[in-house]
C-alpha positions, 0 to 999 in steps of 0.5 A: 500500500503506497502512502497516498492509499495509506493516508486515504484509508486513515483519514476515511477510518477517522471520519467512520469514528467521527460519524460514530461518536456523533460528532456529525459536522466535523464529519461533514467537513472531513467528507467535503474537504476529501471530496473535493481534494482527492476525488479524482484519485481516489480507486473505485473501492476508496470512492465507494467507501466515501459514498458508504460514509456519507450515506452514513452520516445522513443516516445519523441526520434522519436524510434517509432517503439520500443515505439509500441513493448513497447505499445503492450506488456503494452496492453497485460499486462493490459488485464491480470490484467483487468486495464483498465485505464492502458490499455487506457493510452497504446491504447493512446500511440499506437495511437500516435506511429501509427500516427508517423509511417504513419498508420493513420487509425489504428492510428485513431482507438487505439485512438477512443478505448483509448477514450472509455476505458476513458469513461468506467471508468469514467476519464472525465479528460483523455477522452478528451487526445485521443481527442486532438491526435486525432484531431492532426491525422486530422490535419496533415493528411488533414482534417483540418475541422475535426480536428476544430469539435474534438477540439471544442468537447475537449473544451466544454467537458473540459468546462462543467467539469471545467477543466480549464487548458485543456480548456485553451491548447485546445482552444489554439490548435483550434487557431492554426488550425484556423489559418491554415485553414485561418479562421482568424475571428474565431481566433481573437474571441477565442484570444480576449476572456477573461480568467483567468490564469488556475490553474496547468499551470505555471505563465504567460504561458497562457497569453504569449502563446495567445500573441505568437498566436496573433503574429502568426496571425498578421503574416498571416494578414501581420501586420508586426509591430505587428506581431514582438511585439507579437512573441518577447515579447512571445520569451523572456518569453519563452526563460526564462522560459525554453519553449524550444518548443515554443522558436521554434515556435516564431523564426520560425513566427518571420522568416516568418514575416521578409520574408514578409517584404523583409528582407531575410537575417534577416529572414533566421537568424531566420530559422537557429536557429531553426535548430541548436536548441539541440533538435528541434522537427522534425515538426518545422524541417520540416517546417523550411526547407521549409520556408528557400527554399522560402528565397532561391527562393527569393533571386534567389539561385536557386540550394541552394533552390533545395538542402534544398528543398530536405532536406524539403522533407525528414523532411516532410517524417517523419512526414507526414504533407501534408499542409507543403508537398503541400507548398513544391510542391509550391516551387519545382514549383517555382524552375522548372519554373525558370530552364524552364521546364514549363511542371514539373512546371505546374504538381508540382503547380497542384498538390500543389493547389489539395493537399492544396484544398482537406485538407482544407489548405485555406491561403496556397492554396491561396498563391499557386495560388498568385504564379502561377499568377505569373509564366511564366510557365502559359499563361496570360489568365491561369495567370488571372485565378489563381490571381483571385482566389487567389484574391476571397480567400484573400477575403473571409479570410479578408486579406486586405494586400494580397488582395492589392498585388493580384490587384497589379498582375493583373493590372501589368498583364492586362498592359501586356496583353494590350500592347501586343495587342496594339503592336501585333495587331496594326500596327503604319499605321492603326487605329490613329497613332498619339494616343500614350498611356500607359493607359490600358483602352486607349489601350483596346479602341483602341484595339477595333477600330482595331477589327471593323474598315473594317466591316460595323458595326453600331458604337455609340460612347458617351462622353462629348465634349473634351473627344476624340471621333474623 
């Protein structure tokens, strides 16, 4: 290699790390002043290589339809030279270009032919990117149990090479699928497992990002304290490191864990930061404007929560991640019921719980019908109905907190549906007037009585003496 080609490749792997690292305009410049410098003796493989890098900082800037003209016409180059692994690195990147512009099955495809082309020439360390891309692919578009199996597969192949840093960020990636799909048992097992901090990460990311992701599911079990120990103490590692991603990932959690708690204003500081953040990623966007529209609900600001609702929508549009759209339908339900129209709520919850059931999304599924256990936009009988599978859920998942709060709703519930039968059906001048309770089994008793006293039914009445049975 002459020192022209050697200070070509350096220069092409420093602008890759640039790119890597978000430094974004720097990069810019760096592929500016290269192209128009060296365009002309640059060989077809370091030209295809420069289009690969550009394609790849529109990519990191969402110009998704200039990285795929990019990453096609790196393909075509690399078909002439026959290098297949630049040509694997481009069907990869086409494969994320696809995803980001909804295509996902043409997505899918240029990412399973990137895996194979890894595999034809023997990189056991890239074959497993188009993995992890591909299981974001399943993830986002619901099929969160595949996306569990592609990881898993990431993780063992990574295993059984010694790859230790990609075992490390996959298993992280797992968790956090995990915690998606509310399997909260598999979760805590991967973060309770021991390993050493991998080479090639930097210091101490490894360690603060399981204690980000411990926080993340402290959230979701309603630890409260714990949950606000875990994400600060991860916020100020990753707020001094430069972890300007993984900043918004703690604010964000960090916000939901204060909107459990009741503390609405603090929780929507959080939110907030996130979206003043420089560059925030358009996902953390997307779900933070949803978060924010249940703060709104919540504190009864029913037309501010339809106007960030709105906004929501069209972050989640972007990126098309249907587990935050089925939250959505939850809240457009929540702010419908409010207003009245009981119809448009009702079709905004289905369609909420179908979409969250058929992804696999089991944590917000069952929050979807806590809430509509709760809305007056269902009967009493449809309102049991919902609580209790909101109920069945939270148990499969181990969330003992949530499983309180259901039991909570269906007794204030079963109270209502009581008293009502006892006001409704039972007049002061029938039955035992003189009886005055609130007890919900005293009145299902009595209740009873009104429902059999003028037949000619043969009654057995059983209790110790003083109990009541006169």
């Amino acid at each position: 290699m002459n020192t022209h080609e050697t200070d070509t490749s350096s220069e092409l792997l420093r602008i890759e790390e640039l790119i890597a690292d978000g430094l974004l305009d720097e990069a810019n410049s760096a592929l500016f002043c290269l192209r128009n410098t060296l365009i002309q003796s640059l060989t077809l493989r370091e030209k295809a290589k420069l289009y690969l890098l550009s394609a790849r900082l529109c990519i990191a800037r969402g110009e998704y339809k200039r990285a795929m003209i990019k990453a096609k016409t790196v393909l075509r180059m690399a078909g002439k030279t026959d290098d297949h692994p630049l040509y694997a690195e481009a069907k990869h990147d086409l494969g994320r270009v696809l995803f980001r512009l909804g295509r996902s099955a043409e997505a899918e495809q240029e990412l399973i032919e990137s895996y194979a082309f890894y595999r034809r020439v023997r990189d056991f360390r890239k074959m497993t990117y188009p993995l992890t891309s591909l299981a974001q692919v399943h993830y986002y578009y619901g099929n969160i149990n595949r996306a569990v199996e592609i990881l898993e597969q990431a993780v063992a192949h990574e295993s059984t090479h010694g790859f230790l840093d990609l075992v490390e960020i996959d298993e992280r990636n797992l968790i956090r699928v995990a915690l998606v799909a509310g399997d909260f048992a598999r979760a805590s097992g991967l973060l309770n497992r021991k390993r050493p901090e991998p080479p090639g990460l930097p210091p101490g990311e490894a360690t603060y990002q399981r204690i980000a992701l411990k926080g993340m599911l402290c959230t979701y079990l309603l630890l409260i304290d714990d949950a606000k120990r875990c994400l600060k103490s991860a916020l100020a590692h990753n707020v001094g490191s430069g972890s300007a991603r993984e900043v918004l990932v703690c604010r964000e959690y960090l916000g939901l864990t204060e909107y459990n708690r009741g503390n609405y204003r603090k929780a929507r500081k959080y939110y907030q930061q996130v979206l003043d953040a420089p560059e925030p990623t358009a996902s953390a966007v997307a779900q933070t404007l949803r978060m924010l529209t249940d703060v709104e609900i919540a504190e009864d600001h029913w037309d501010v929560a339809m106007e960030t609702a709105k906004k929501a929508e069209n972050a989640i549009a972007r990126i098309n991640e249907r587990k935050e759209l089925g939250a959505l339908w939850r809240a457009y339900g929540q702010i419908h019921s409010y207003s009245g129209a009981h119809d448009t709520a009702r079709d905004y919850f289905t369609k909420s719980i179908d979409l969250l059931r058929e992804i696999g999304a089991r944590y917000e599924l069952a929050l979807s019908y806590l809430i509509c256990g709760r809305s007056e936009s269902y009967s009493r009988e449809e309102r049991k109905f919902n609580l209790e599978m909101s109920r069945m859920l939270f148990l499969e998942m181990q969330v003992s907190k949530r499983v309180e709060q259901v039991e909570q709703c269906l007794l204030k519930l079963t109270d209502l549906q009581a008293h009502a039968q006892f006001v409704g059906k039972r007049p002061a001048i029938h039955g035992c007037p003189a009886i005055i309770t609130k007890n919900p089994e005293m009145l299902q008793i009595l209740s009873a009585i009104d429902r059999i006293k003028d037949t000619n039914m043969t009654i057995l009445i059983t209790g110790e003496t003083g109990t009541g049975k006169d």
